[in-house]
C-alpha positions as CSV (number, residue, x, y, z in Angstrom):
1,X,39.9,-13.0,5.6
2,X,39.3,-15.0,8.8
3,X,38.3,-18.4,8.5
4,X,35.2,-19.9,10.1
5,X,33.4,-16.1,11.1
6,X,31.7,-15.8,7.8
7,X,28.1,-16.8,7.5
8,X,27.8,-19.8,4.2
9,X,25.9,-18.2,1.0
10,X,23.5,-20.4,-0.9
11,X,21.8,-20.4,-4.6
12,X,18.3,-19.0,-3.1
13,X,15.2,-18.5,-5.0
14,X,12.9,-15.6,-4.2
15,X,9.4,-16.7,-4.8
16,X,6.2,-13.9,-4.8
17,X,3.0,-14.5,-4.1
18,X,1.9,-13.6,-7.6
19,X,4.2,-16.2,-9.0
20,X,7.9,-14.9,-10.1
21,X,10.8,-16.2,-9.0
22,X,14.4,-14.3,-9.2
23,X,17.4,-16.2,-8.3
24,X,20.1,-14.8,-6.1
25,X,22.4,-15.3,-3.1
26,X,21.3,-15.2,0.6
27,X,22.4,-16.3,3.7
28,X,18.4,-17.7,4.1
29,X,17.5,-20.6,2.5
30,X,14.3,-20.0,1.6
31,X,12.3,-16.4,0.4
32,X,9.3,-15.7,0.2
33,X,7.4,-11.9,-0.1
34,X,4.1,-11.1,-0.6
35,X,4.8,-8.5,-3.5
36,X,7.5,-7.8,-6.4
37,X,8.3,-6.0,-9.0
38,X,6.4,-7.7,-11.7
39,X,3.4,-7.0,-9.7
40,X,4.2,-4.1,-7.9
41,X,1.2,-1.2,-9.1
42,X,4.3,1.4,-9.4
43,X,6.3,-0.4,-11.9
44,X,2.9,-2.2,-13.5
45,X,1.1,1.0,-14.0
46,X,-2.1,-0.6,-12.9
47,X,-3.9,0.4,-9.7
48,X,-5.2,-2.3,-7.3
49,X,-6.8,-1.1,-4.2
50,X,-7.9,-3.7,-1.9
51,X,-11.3,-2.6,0.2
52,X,-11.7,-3.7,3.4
53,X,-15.2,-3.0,4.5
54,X,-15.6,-0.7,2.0
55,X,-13.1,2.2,4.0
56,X,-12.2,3.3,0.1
57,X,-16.4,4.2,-0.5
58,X,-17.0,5.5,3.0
59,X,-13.7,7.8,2.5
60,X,-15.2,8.8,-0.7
61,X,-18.8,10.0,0.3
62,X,-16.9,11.9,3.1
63,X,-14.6,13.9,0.8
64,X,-17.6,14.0,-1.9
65,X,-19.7,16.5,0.7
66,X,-16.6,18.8,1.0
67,X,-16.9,20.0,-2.4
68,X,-19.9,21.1,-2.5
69,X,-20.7,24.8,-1.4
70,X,-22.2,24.8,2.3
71,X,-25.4,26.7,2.5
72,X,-25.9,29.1,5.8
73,X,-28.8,30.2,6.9
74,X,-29.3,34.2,6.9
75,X,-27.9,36.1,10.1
76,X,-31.2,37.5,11.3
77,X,-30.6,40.4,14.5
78,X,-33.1,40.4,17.2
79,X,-33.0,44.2,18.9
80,X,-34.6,44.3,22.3
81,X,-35.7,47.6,24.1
């Protein structure tokens, strides 16, 4: 290997928002992420859905008024002599 073109590793530790930390090696100093696997909803198993401006309800009462059967008024047929 060529001395002097490779970038110095350091003892990092990667910190989540929730809490955990994981130890590793990076070329960064310092880690920090906003979402891991401890509290990740896909290796949790619990669901958090974060409602801005209540989007999730308003999506809701859209979709709700698709599954019910639309009523039509009767064709009526005007004849004109």
């Amino acid at each position: 290997m060529k001395e002097g073109i490779h970038p110095v590793l350091h003892e990092v530790k990667i910190s989540c928002a929730c809490g955990a930390e994981l130890e590793t090696f990076s070329t960064v100093k310092n880690i920090k992420v906003s979402i891991c696997s401890g509290c990740h909803p896909f290796y949790t198993g619990k669901q958090k859905i974060l409602d801005t401006a209540g989007r999730v309800e308003k999506y809701k009462r859209k979709y709700e008024k698709k599954d019910q059967p639309v009523k039509k008024a009767p064709r009526t047929v005007t004849i004109k002599d």
